[in-house]
N, C-alpha and C positions, 0 to 999 in steps of 0.2 A: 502506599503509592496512590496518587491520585488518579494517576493517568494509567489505559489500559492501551498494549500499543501489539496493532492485530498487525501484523508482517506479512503481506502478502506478495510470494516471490513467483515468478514463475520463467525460469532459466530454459530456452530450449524447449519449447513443447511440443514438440516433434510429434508427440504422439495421439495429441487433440487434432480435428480437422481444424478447426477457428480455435485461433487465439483469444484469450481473453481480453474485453475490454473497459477494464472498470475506468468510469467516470468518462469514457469516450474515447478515451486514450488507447490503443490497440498494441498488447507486449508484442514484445520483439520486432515489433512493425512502425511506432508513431517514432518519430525524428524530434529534435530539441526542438528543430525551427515550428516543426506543426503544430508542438505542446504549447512555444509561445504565444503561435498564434489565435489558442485556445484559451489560454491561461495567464493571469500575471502571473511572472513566476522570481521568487528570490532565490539566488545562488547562495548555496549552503556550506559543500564540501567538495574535493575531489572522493569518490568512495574508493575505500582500500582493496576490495576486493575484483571492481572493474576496472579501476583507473578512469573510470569517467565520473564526469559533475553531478552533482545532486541537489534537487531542484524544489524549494516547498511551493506547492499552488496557494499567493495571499487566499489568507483565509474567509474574506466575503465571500468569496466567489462559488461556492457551494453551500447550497442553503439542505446540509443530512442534521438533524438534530444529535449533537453530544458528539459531532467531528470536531475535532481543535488542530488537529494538523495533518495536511497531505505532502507525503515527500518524494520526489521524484528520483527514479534510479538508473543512470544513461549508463551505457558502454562505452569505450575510447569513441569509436566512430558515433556517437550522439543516437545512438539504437535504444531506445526505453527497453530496460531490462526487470525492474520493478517497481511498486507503490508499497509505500509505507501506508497505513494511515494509524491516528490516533486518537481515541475514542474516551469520552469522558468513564470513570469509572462506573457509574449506575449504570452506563448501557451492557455491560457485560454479558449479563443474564440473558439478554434479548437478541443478543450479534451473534452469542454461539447456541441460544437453540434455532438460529436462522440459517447460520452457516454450517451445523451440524445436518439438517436436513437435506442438504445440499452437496456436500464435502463430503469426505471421511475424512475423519480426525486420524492424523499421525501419532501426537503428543498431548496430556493435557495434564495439567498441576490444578484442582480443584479445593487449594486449601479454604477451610475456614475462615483462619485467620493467617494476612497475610497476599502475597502476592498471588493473582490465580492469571493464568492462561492456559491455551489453547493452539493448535497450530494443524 
C-alpha cells in the first residue's frame, strides 16, 4: 500500500474544554459554509455513517510535506464532524512518534512487512 491514511475522528468531545482544530477548521463547531470560505473544496460522497457530505480540500492548498489528501466529514446539518487526512507512506515513522507523544494510542498493527497503522 502506498498510501498511509491517519483517521482522525473526534465525535462529541464533550469531554475536552476546546475542541480540536486541525488545519483551522474547529470539530463539531466549523459549518460547510465557513470550510468553503476557507477552502476549495470538492464534493466527494454523502457519508454512511452521518448522512452528511464529504468534502476533499483541493490539494494546493496546504503546503504539509507527504499530505496527498484532506477529506472533509459534515453531519446532516453541515456540522464538521471529522478530517480524514492521507499521508504519503515514508511519512509514517515520523506522524506516529509525533502523534504518539501526544495521543495515547488505542490501536496499532506495526507489521514489517505489510500494511502498518496506528489510531
Amino acid at each position: 500500500m502506498k498510501k498511509l491514511v491517519l483517521l482522525i475522528v473526534f465525535f462529541y468531545s464533550s469531554l475536552l474544554y476546546a475542541n480540536p482544530s486541525p488545519f483551522g477548521l474547529e470539530i463539531n463547531k466549523t459549518t460547510l459554509k465557513e470550510a468553503k470560505e476557507k477552502y476549495t473544496l470538492n464534493f466527494d460522497d454523502t457519508n454512511f455513517y452521518s448522512n452528511g457530505p464529504m468534502y476533499y480540500i483541493k490539494n494546493n492548498e496546504l503546503d504539509i510535506d507527504g499530505l496527498e489528501s484532506v477529506l472533509l466529514i459534515f453531519s446532516k446539518d453541515e456540522k464538521l464532524l471529522a478530517i480524514s487526512t492521507t499521508f504519503g507512506k515514508y511519512k509514517f515513522k515520523s506522524l506516529k512518534e509525533n502523534l504518539s507523544q501526544k495521543y495515547q494510542l488505542v490501536e496499532k498493527k506495526l507489521e514489517f512487512v505489510g500494511d502498518q497503522y496506528v489510531k
